[in-house]
Every structure is written in C-alpha cells, then in structure tokens.
C-alpha positions as a Markdown table, in Angstrom:
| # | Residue | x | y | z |
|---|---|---|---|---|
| 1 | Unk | 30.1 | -62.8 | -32.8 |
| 2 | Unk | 32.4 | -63.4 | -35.2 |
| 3 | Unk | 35.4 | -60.7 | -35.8 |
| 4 | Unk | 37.5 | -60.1 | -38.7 |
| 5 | Unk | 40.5 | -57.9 | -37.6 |
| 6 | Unk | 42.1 | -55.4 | -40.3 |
| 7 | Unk | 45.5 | -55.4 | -41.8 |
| 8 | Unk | 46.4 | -52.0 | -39.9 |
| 9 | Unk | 46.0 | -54.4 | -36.7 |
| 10 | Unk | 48.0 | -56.4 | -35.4 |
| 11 | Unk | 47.7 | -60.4 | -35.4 |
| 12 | Unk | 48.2 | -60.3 | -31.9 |
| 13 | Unk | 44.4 | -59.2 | -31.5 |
| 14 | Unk | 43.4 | -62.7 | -32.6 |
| 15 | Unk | 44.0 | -64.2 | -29.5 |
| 16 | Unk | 43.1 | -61.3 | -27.4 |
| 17 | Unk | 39.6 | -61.7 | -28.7 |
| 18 | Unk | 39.4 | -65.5 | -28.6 |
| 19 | Unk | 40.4 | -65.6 | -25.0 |
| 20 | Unk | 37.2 | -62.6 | -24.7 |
| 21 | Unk | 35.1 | -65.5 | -25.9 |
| 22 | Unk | 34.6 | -64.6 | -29.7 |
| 23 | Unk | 35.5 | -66.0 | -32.9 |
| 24 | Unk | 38.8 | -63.9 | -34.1 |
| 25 | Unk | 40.3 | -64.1 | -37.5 |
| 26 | Unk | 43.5 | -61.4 | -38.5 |
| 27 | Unk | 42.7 | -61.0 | -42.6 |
| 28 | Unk | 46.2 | -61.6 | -43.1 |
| 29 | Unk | 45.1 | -65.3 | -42.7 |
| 30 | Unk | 41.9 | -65.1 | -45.3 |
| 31 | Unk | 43.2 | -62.8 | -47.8 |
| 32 | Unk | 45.9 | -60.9 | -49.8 |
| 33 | Unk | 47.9 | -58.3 | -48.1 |
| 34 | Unk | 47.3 | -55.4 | -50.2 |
| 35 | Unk | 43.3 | -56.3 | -50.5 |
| 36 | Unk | 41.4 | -53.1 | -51.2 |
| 37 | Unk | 39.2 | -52.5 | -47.7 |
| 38 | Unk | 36.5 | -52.6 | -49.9 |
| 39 | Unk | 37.2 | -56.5 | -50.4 |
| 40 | Unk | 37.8 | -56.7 | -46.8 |
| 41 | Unk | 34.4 | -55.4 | -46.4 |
| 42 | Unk | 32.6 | -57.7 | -48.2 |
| 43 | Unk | 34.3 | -60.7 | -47.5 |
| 44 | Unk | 33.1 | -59.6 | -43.9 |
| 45 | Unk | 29.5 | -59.0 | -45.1 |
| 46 | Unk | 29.6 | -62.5 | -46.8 |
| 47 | Unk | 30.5 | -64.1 | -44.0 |
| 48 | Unk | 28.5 | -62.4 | -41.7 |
| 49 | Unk | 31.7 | -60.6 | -39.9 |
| 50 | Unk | 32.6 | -57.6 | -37.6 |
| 51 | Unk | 35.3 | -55.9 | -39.1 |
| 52 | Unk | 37.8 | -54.6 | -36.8 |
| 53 | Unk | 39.6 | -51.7 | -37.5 |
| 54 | Unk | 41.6 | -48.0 | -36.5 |
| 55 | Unk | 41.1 | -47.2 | -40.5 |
| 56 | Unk | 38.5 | -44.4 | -40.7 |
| 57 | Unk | 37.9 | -45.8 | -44.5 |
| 58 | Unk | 35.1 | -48.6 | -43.6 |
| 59 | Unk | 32.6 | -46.3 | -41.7 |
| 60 | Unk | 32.6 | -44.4 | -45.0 |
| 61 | Unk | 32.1 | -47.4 | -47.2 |
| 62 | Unk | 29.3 | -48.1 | -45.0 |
| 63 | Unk | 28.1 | -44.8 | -45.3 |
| 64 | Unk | 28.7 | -44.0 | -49.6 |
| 65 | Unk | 27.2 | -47.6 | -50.0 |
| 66 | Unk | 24.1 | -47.1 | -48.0 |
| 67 | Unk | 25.2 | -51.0 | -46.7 |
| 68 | Unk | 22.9 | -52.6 | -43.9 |
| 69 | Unk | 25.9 | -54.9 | -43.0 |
| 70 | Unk | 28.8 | -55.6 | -42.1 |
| 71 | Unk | 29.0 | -54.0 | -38.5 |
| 72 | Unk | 32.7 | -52.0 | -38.3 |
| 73 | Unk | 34.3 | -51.8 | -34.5 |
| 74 | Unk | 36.7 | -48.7 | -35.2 |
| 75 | Unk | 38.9 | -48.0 | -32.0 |
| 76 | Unk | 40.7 | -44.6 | -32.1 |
| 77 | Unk | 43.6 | -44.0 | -30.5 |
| 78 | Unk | 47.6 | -43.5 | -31.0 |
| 79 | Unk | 48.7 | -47.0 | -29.7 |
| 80 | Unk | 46.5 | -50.0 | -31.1 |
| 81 | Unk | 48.5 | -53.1 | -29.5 |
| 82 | Unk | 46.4 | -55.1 | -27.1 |
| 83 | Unk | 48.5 | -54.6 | -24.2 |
| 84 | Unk | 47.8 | -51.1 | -24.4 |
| 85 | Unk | 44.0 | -51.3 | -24.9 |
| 86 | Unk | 42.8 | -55.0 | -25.0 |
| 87 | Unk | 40.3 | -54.4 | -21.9 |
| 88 | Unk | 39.0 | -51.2 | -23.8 |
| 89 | Unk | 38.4 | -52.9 | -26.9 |
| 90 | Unk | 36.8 | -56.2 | -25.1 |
| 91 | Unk | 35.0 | -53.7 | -22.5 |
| 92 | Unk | 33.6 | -52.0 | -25.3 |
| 93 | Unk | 32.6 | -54.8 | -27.8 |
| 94 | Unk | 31.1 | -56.5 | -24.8 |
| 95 | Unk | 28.9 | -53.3 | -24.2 |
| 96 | Unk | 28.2 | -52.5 | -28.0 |
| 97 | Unk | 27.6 | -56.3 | -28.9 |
| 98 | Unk | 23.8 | -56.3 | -29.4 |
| 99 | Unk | 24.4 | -52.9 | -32.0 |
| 100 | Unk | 27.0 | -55.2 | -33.7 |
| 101 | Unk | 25.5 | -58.2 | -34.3 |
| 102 | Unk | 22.7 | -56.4 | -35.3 |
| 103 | Unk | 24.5 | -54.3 | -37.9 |
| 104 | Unk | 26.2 | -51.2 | -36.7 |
| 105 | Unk | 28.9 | -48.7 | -37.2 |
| 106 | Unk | 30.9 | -48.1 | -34.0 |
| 107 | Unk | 33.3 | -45.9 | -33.0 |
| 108 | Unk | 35.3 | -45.6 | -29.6 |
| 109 | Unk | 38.3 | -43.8 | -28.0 |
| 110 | Unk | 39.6 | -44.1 | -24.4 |
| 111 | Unk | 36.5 | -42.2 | -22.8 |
| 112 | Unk | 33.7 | -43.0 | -25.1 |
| 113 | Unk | 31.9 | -44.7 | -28.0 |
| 114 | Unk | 29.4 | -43.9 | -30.6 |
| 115 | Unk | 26.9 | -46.3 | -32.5 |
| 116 | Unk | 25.3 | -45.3 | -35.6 |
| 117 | Unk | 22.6 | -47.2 | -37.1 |
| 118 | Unk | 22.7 | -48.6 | -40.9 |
| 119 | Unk | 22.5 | -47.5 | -43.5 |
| 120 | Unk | 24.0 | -44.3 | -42.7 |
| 121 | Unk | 21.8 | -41.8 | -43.9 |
C-alpha cells in the first residue's frame, strides 16, 4: 500500500510508516504547500494512493464527488505526532488494509474505527 500523508501531518509520519512496511510519501515532497486538498486527492487517485489525513475535508470530497478511489485513512484525535499515536495508526491501517486497497473511506479515534464503502451514497 502506498500512502500519501497530508500537509496537516507531520513529515515525521514518513518514516513511521516505512519502518510499518509501507510505501510513505509526506506531500510536502510531491507538491506545493498551499495545494487545494482536492489536488492532493487526485494526485493520490492518479497514483493509486492512500491519503492520510486528520482533515475531515477528503471524506467529503469523496462523498460530493461520488469517487470510487482514492481510499482516505482519517485519524481523529487532539495530538497527531507519531509518538503519541504511531501504534494506533499502524494497528489500525494494518487491520483496515484490505478496505483500503480496495477503495475505502476510513475513519478512527483512540477506541474505534469506521469504514465506509465508495462511492458514498
């Protein structure tokens, strides 16, 4: 799986993820800063990314577009470094990594996750 980690993340999360086993790239490193998520989407949808995000903005794309891809990982929680939840987000994308490579919306906190399947009805 490949991932393509938002602007409101940190770089940091790049190597978190490759270490996990994944393909990892921070969009600071593709693209221009103030890109327009819905660039960021589908430069991830081009290149058959994940898009990893805490910006509640791509799940609607995904959902006012009626898009089949990309999948969106959307962790929710006050403090997004990986030291603070790099096992949750790995944990998670680990468990939720057939819904995401298949094309899927999913959403997680500390305690739980939902998966929505596209397009968003």
């Amino acid at each position: 799986m490949k991932i393509l980690i938002d602007m409101n993340l940190s770089p940091l999360w790049v190597s978190v993820l490759q270490k996990a086993g994944w393909y990892a790239a921070h969009w600071s490193e593709i693209g221009a800063m103030k890109s327009p998520d819905t660039v960021i989407m589908a430069y991830a949808k081009e290149h058959s990314y994940c898009v990893f995000t805490h910006d509640l903005d791509f799940s609607a794309i995904l959902a006012t577009t009626k898009a089949e891809t990309p999948s969106v990982f959307q962790f929710r929680t006050q403090d997004v470094m990986p030291d603070a939840i790099g096992h949750l987000v790995i944990n998670n994308m680990r468990k939720f990594q057939p819904e995401l490579e298949a094309g899927a919306p999913v959403t997680v906190n500390e305690t739980k996750g939902k998966v929505r399947v596209l397009p968003i009805r």
